[in-house]
C-alpha positions, -999 to +999 in steps of 0.1 A: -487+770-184-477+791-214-459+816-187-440+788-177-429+778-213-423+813-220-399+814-189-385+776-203-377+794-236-359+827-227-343+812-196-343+779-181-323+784-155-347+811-140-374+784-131-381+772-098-398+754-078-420+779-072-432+779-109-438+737-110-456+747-074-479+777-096-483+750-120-498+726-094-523+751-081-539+753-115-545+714-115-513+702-134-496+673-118-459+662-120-466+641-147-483+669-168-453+693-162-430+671-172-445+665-203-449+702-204-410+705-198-400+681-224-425+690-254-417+729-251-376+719-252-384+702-280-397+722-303-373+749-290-345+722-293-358+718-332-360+754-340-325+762-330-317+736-352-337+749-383-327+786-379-289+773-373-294+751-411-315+784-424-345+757-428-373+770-448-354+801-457-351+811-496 
């Protein structure tokens, strides 16, 4: 899971189906990658946002 979030993180559009299918063999369903997907480009969705505003920089 956490190489798939590092791959969501530098490069989205390097996943494929062969990554959700690795995520399946480890017992993770559709449902849990998906909530994978969407809680990962969040935070990174946030971030960009905070480092773009200089959030919690002095």
């Amino acid at each position: 899971m956490l190489d798939y979030v590092v791959q969501l993180t530098r490069d989205a559009t390097g996943i494929s189906a062969s990554d959700h299918e690795n995520l399946r063999s480890v017992g993770f369903d559709d449902k849990a990658i998906l909530q994978i997907t969407l809680i990962a480009s969040w935070f990174n969705y946030i971030n960009r946002v905070a480092d773009a505003l200089g959030v919690g920089r002095d």
